[in-house]
Structures are given as structure tokens and as C-alpha cells.
ROLUM-296292 format. One record per residue (C-alpha): x, y, z. Coordinates in steps of 0.2 Angstrom, whole numbers, padded with zeros to 4 digits, always signed. Example, Ala and Ser with C-alpha at 12.3 -4.5 7.8 and 13.67 -1.06 7.14 Angstrom:
REM residues 2
+0062-0022+0039
+0068-0005+0036
//
This chain:
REM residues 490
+0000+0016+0015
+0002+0034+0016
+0013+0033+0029
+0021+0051+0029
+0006+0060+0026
-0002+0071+0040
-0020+0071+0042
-0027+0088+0039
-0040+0095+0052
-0048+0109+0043
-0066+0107+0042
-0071+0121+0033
-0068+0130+0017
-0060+0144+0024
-0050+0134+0037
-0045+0121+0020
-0036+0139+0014
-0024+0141+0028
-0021+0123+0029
-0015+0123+0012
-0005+0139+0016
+0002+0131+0032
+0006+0115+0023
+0014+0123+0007
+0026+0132+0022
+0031+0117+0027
+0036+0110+0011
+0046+0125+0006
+0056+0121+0021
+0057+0101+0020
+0062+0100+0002
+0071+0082+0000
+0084+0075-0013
+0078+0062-0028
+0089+0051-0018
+0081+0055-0003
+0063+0050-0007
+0071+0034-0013
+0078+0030+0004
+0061+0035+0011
+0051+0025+0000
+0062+0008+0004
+0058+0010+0022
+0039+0015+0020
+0036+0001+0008
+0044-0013+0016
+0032-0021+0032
+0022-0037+0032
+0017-0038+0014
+0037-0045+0011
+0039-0052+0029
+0026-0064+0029
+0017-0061+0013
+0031-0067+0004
+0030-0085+0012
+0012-0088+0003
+0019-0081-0013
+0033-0095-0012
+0022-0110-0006
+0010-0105-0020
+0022-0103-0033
+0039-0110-0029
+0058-0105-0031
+0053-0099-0047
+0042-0086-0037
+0058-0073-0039
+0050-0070-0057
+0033-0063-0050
+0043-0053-0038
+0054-0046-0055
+0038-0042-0064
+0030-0033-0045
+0041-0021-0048
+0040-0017-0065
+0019-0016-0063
+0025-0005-0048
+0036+0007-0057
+0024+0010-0071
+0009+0013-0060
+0023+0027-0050
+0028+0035-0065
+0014+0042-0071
+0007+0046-0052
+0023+0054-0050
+0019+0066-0068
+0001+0069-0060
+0008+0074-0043
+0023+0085-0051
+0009+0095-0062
-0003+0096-0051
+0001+0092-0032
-0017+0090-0024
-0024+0084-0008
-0031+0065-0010
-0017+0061-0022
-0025+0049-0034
-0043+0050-0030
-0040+0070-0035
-0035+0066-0051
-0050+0053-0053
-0063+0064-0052
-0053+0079-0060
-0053+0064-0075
-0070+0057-0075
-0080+0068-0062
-0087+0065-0046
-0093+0047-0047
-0075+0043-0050
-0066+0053-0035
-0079+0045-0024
-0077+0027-0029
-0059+0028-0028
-0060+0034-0012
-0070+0021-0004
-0060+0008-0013
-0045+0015-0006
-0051+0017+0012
-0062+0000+0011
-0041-0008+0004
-0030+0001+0018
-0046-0006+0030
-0043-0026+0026
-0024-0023+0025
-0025-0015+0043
-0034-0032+0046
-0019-0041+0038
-0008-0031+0047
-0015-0034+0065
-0016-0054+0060
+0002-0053+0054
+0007-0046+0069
-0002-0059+0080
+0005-0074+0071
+0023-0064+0075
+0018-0063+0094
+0015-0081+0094
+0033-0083+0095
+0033-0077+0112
+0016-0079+0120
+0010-0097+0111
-0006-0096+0124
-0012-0079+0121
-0028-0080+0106
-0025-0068+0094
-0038-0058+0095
-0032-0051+0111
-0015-0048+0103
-0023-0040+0089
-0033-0029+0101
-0017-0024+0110
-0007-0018+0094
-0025-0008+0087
-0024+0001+0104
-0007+0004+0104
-0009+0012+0085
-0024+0021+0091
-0013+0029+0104
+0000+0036+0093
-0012+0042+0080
-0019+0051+0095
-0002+0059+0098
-0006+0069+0082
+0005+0070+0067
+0022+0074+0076
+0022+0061+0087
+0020+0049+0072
+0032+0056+0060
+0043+0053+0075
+0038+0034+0078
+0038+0031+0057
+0056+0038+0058
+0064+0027+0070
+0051+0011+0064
+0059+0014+0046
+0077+0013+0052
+0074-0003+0059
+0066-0011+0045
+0077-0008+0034
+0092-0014+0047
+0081-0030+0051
+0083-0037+0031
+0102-0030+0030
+0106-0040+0046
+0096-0057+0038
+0106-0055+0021
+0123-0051+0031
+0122-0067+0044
+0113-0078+0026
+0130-0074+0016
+0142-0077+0032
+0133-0093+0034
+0132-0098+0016
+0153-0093+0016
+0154-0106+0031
+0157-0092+0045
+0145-0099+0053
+0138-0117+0055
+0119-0121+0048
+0122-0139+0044
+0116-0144+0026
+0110-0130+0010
+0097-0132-0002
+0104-0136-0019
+0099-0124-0032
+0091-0133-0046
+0094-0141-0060
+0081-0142-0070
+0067-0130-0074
+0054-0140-0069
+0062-0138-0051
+0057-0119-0049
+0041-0120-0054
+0033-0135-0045
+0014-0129-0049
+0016-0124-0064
+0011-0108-0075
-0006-0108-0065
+0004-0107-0048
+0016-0096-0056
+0003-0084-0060
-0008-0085-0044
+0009-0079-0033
+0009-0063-0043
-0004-0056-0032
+0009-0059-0016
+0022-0054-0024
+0014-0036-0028
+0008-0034-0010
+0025-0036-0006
+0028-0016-0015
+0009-0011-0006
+0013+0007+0000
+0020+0014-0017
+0006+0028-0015
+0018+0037-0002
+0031+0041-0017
+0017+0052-0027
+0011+0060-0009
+0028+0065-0007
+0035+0070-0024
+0028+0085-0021
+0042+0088-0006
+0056+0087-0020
+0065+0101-0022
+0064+0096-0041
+0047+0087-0044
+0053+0081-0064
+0063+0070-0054
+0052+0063-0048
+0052+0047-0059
+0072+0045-0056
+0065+0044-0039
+0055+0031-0042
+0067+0022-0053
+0081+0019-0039
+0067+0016-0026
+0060+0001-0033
+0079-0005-0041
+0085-0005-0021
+0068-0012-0016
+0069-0026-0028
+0086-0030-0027
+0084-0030-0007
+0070-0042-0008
+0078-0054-0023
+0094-0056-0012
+0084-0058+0003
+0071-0073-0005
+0086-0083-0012
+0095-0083+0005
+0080-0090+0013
+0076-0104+0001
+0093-0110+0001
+0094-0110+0019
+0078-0117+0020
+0067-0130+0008
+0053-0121+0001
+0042-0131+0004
+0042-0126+0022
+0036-0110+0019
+0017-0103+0021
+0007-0088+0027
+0009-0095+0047
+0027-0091+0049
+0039-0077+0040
+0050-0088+0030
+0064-0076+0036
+0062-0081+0054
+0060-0097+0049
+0078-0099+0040
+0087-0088+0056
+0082-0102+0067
+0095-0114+0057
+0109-0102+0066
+0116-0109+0081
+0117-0088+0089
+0107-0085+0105
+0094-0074+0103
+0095-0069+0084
+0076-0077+0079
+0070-0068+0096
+0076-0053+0090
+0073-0053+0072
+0055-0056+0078
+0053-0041+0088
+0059-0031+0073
+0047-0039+0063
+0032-0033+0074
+0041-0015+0074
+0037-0018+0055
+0020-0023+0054
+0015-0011+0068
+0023+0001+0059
+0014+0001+0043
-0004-0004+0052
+0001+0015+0060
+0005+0020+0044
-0014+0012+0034
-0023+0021+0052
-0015+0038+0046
-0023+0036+0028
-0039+0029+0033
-0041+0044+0045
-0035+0055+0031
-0047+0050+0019
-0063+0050+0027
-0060+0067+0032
-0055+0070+0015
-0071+0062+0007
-0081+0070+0018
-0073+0087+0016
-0080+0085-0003
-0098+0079+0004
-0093+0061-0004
-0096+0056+0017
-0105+0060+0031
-0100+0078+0039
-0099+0074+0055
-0084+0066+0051
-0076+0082+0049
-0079+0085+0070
-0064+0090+0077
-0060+0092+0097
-0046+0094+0104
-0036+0096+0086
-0040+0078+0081
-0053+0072+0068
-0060+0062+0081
-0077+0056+0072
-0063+0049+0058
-0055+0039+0074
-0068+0033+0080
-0075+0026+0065
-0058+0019+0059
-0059+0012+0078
-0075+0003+0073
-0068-0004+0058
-0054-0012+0064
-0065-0021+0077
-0073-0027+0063
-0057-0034+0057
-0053-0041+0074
-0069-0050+0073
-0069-0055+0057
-0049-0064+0061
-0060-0074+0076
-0072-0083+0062
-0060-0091+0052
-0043-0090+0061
-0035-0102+0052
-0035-0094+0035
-0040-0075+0039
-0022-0068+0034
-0021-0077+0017
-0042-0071+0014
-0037-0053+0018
-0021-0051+0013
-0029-0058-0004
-0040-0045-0002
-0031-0031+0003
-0019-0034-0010
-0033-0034-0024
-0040-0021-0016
-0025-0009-0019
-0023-0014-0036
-0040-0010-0039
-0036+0006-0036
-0017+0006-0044
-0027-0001-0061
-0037+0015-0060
-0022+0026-0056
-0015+0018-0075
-0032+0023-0082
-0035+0041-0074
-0018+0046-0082
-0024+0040-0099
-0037+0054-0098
-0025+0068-0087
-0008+0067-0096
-0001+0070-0115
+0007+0053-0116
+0018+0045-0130
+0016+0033-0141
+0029+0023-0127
+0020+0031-0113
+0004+0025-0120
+0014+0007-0122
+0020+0007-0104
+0002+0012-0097
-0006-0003-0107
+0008-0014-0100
+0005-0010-0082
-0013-0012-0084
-0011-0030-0092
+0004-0035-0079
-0010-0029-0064
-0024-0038-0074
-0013-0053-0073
-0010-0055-0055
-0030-0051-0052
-0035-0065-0063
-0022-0075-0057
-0030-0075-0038
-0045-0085-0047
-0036-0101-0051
-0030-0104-0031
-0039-0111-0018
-0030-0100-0006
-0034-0083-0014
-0049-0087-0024
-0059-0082-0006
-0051-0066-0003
-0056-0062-0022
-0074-0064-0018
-0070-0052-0003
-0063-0038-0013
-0078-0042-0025
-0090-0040-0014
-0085-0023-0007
-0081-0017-0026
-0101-0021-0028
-0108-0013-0013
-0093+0004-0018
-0102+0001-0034
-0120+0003-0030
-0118+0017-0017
-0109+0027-0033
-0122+0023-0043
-0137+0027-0029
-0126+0042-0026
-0123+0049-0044
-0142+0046-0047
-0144+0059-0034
-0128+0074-0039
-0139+0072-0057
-0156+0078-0048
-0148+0090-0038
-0136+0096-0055
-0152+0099-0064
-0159+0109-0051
-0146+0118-0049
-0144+0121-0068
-0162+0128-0068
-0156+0142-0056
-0143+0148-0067
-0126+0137-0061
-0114+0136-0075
-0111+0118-0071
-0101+0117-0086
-0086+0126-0079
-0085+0112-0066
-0086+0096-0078
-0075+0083-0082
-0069+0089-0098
-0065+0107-0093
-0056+0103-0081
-0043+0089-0090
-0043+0103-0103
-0037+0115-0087
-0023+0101-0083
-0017+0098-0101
-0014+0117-0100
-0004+0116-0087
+0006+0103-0095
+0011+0115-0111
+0015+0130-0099
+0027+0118-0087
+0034+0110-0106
+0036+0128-0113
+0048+0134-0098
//
């Protein structure tokens, strides 16, 4: 989720020059510490994906889950890095899909695109689910699809608010996340230290067979959770190009996902000693689930209330980056124009669209209630790696890389292969794999219908006397490895 990314409003070319001008103002100004976009990326990254996502990652794969986490992070630091190298080099607006179609050509950027807007749409979905099943705690009666109507208009509102207001909500939402797991982790070790009374521990075990329960196969189908659990890495590439030194950007990266991942080990073996993990699915954030062992009024009740603070945070944040990217794909004609329409300084075609779609999603949550969060967090999660796979693959064709950046790229790709592959052999995710499937194939044959059409018009273009050429794929990585000798030679 692009969570700190402001949704430009220019819709034409010359209106695109001054917003660039405006925008690069701004960065001047706001230039931020490695260590600073570290902070930031903890607090943008963490949200429902860990809070509830987690729980299905453990009753799939067992204690022994804490591995999948271990290797997330490492698939999630190699797909950064060489975002981050892209970003420094050449900071463009739409991110990864820019270096797509600077890669590969237009086919590229738009299928990207739509794969990234079609993954932030299902985990918007996820997001509102999550947030319903975190309502129940308080209003049991109330069906979630009116819950989940409540927090979409409630995240319609703020978007509406325009950038400032957001950056404001997103400021205060992240300070509480991050409070939320340090407050679990600090009552877990004052329980676990006898401070405070929670009755009988789970022993850790003693035997290997005891932390993988289902095996390699459910070992390997968790990995999928355990990577939605890092779902928002993109906002790191977005906003390395704030740094005030954009070759750290990688150091960055490094200490984000070292905190992150050290956070969320901690975090996890608090909660499955406190509480068996077998008690643990997709229903009920297993966090929540191990503060009602302590005997302190109010702490579960409260703990909730940040984790809806969460969730509603990051849907905010996946409504800012659908928003952006519509306006951004159609911007390069890859949608429709009319998406561009701006009235009263708001994109609102892009609203109202991104309104429609998560009515779909609300909908789609009333056909299958039961299972709907684990289908499209499945999804959603797919869906991003879809997308993080073609990040590994673009930067193949943009950077110079060496012999152990080459190695590092091909790990990434087969650790993210793994945990795609992996959704297969589960009865729980195997339906959210034919989900992300389905909208791959229908991406896929608007990009080819499309592309059959940028090749009719190419030729008659061509015939006119275009250098179409100076435009191409190939001159243009040429154009970015250039720029990668001129930043090595100063």
C-alpha cells in the first residue's frame, strides 16, 4: 500500500510539468534520514496482514510457521533492494510499473498496472473483512457487510479530505500501530516473568515433529501469509526518493525489515506460548485472542480498537494507491480519460470508481462469509507478489547487476515462486489462487487485445514519418544504464 504517496491531479501534459515542479519543491524540503524511512516503513507496513493474517499462517503451518516469517523478510528485502537502486537512479512517477514498461515497453507498464490496482482492490477487500471480524468484538449482531460499508465510507471521507488530511490521519494511525505490538510484547514478557497471573503456558517443544504439525506441505502453504504480513514494502521505493542520500537507500531497507522482522518474531512466540496454537485462525487475531488470558480490565477492548485503527488505516492507505494509479494509467492512455476529471481539486472519476469496486468487494464478502477473508487475503496476497516477481524480473533488464546481485535476484524470484506454489497444496488458499488467476487471465487478454491495437496504430504512425524507435524498449534501458555509469563515475 502506497500509503504516503499523494495522488497527483494534473490532467494534462502541461499541468503533469508543474506538478512534477511542485512536487520535486516539496521533496527538497522534506528530505528524511535512512533511519527515518526505516521508522516510516515499520509503521506503514504493519496492519491486518500481521494482525489477523498471521493467525491463518499459524493454523496452517504450525509453531514452526516462524520459519516462513524468517524467509518473508528475506524475499521482502531482495524485492526492496533492487526497487530501491531503480528508484535512486531514476525516481519516476508509478514506481514499478514505470520501470516496467521503460523495461519491456508498454504491454508491460499496463499489465503491471492493472495487476497492481486489481491486488490493492481484493486487499481493500481483505481489509474491510478484517475490520469487520474486529468489530464483532463489540457489536456481535451487526452483519458485516454493514460494518464493512461504515469503515469504506469512513475511508472515502478522508481521501476526500485530500492529501493533507490524510498524511495527518496516516501520521497519528502509524504511531498507534506500532504502540499497539510494543504494549502486546511488554504485558506477554511481564506475564511470562510472573508479574502478572495467566494461569498455565504452553511448553515449548521438544521434538521437531512438534513445530511442524502438517508437515513440509503445510510449512510451505503458510509462506503466502507470512509474506502478506510485509504487504506494503512498495511505500520504501516511493519514498526513497525523499532521502536526503538515495544510495542509502538499501541501508534503509536493511534496518526496516530487521525491526519489522524481529517485531513480528518476538510478537508470534509470545502469543503461541500464551496460547495453544491450535486455537488460532483467520476469525480471530491470535494477539487478541492471547490478551484475553490477562485478568486487566479493558486491555482486549482496547487492543481491539487499535487493531481497527490499523486495518482502517492501511485500507486508507490501498484507497490512496488505487486512486493514484487509475489516474496514473489513464494519464498514459492505458485507461479510460475520463478518469482524469477533476472537480473540486479531487480526481473524482478515480473515487468514484474505486467507490464501485469496493462495493463489489462488500458484496462479494456477503456470498461466502464464512471464508471470504482467507479467499481474498489469498488473493490479495498473490496478487502483490505477482507484481513483486515482476519488480525482481524488470530490474534484470534496468540495472548493471553482479554476479551476487544476479544471485540475490534469482533467490528472491524462487523464494516468491515458492510461496505462490505453495497456496496450491491448501484447501484454504487453493480458492484464493484461482481468484488471482482469474484476474491474471482477464489482465492478460485485455494486454494482449490492447497491444494488438498500439501495433496498428505504431505502423500508421511509422508510415507518417514517427521515429518510433527513439521511444522503444531497448533505447530507453540503454538511456537508464547510462545513467547508471554517469551516477558510478561521480
Amino acid at each position: 500500500m502506497l500509503g504516503g504517496e499523494s495522488i497527483s491531479m494534473g490532467t494534462t501534459s502541461q499541468n503533469n510539468g508543474a506538478a512534477s515542479s511542485e512536487g520535486n519543491k516539496e521533496q527538497t524540503n522534506t528530505k528524511l534520514k535512512w533511519w527515518q524511512l526505516s521508522l516510516l516503513g515499520v509503521a506503514f507496513t504493519i496492519g491486518t496482514g500481521f494482525f489477523l493474517g498471521s493467525g491463518l499462517a499459524i493454523q496452517i503451518g504450525g509453531p514452526g510457521v516462524l520459519i516462513c516469517f524468517l524467509l518473508a523478510a528475506v524475499g521482502t528485502y531482495l524485492v526492496f533492494d533492487v526497487l530501491a537502486q531503480m528508484t535512486s537512479l531514476d525516481p519516476l512517477e508509478g514506481s514499478f510499473r514505470s520501470y516496467a514498461k521503460k523495461a519491456f515497453g508498454r504491454w508491460a507498464g499496463f499489465s503491471s498496472g492493472w495487476v497492481y490496482w486489481s491486488s490493492e482492490l481484493l486487499i481493500m477487500g481483505s481489509q474491510l473483512t478484517a475490520l469487520s471480524l474486529f468489530s464483532k468484538l463489540w457489536f456481535p449482531n451487526v452483519p458485516m457487510w454493514l460494518l464493512a460499508i461504515v469503515y469504506a465510507i469512513l475511508g472515502l471521507f478522508i481521501v476526500w479530505l485530500g492529501t493533507k488530511g490524510f498524511e495527518r490521519f496516516e501520521s497519528m494511525f502509524a504511531m498507534i500501530k506500532v504502540s499497539a505490538i510494543i504494549m502486546f510484547i511488554a504485558l506477554a514478557a511481564c506475564a511470562l516473568m510472573g508479574w502478572l497471573h495467566v494461569g498455565q503456558v504452553q511448553a515449548i517443544p521438544n521434538e521437531v515433529e512438534n513445530y511442524f504439525p502438517h508437515g513440509a506441505m503445510g510449512l510451505w502453504a503458510s509462506l503466502l501469509f507470512a509474506f502478506y504480513a510485509f504487504g506494503g514494502i512498495e511505500i520504501m521505493g516511493i519514498m526513497a526518493m525523499r532521502l536526503q542520500e538515495p544510495r542509502q537507500a538499501p541501508r534503509a531497507g536493511k534496518m526496516m525489515l530487521v525491526l519489522l522482522t524481529v517485531v513480528y518474531f518476538i510478537s508470534l512466540v509470545f502469543a503461541m506460548i500464551l496460547v495453544s496454537w491450535k486455537k488460532f485462525n483467520g476469525d480471530q487475531s491470535p494477539f487478541l485472542l492471547a490478551l484475553k488470558r490477562f485478568d486487566i480490565p479493558y486491555v482486549p477492548d482496547l487492543f481491539n480498537a487499535t487493531l481497527i485503527i490499523a486495518g482502517f488505516s492501511t485500507m486508507t492507505a490501498s484507497l490512496f494507491a488505487i486512486i493514484k494509479m487509475l489516474v496514473i494509467l489513464a494519464k498514459d492512455g492505458d485507461a479510460p480519460h475520463f478518469i482524469t476529471i477533476v472537480k473540486l481539486k479531487r480526481p473524482v472519476m478515480a473515487i468514484v470508481l474505486t467507490a464501485a469496486g469496493m462495493a463489489l468487494s462488500i458484496i462479494f464478502s456477503l456470498l461466502m462469509p464464512g471464508k471470504v477473508y482467507e479467499y481474498i487475503t489469498t488473493a490479495a496476497g498473490l496478487m502483490l507478489l505477482y507484481n513483486w516477481m515482476f519488480i525482481l524480473i524488470t530490474s534484470g533488464r534496468l540495472l548493471k547487476l553482479t554476479t551476487f546481485g544476479k544471485i540475490k535476484r534469482y533467490a528472491g524470484l524462487l523464494i516468491l515462486l515458492g510461496a505462490v506454489s505453495g497456496s496450491v497444496f491448501h484447501s484454504l488458499s487453493r480458492p484464493g489462487f484461482f481468484i488471482s488467476l482469474g484476474f491474471v487471465t482477464v489482465i492478460g487478454g485485455l494486454t494482449l487485445y490492447m497491444n494488438s491495437k498500439w501495433r496498428l496504430n505504431s505502423v500508421g504512425t511509422n508510415s507518417t514519418g514517427s521515429i518510433i524507435g527513439a521511444l522503444s524498449p531497448k533505447h530507453q534501458v540503454n538511456g537508464f544504464k547510462s545513467k547508471i555509469k554517469s551516477k558510478a563515475n561521480k
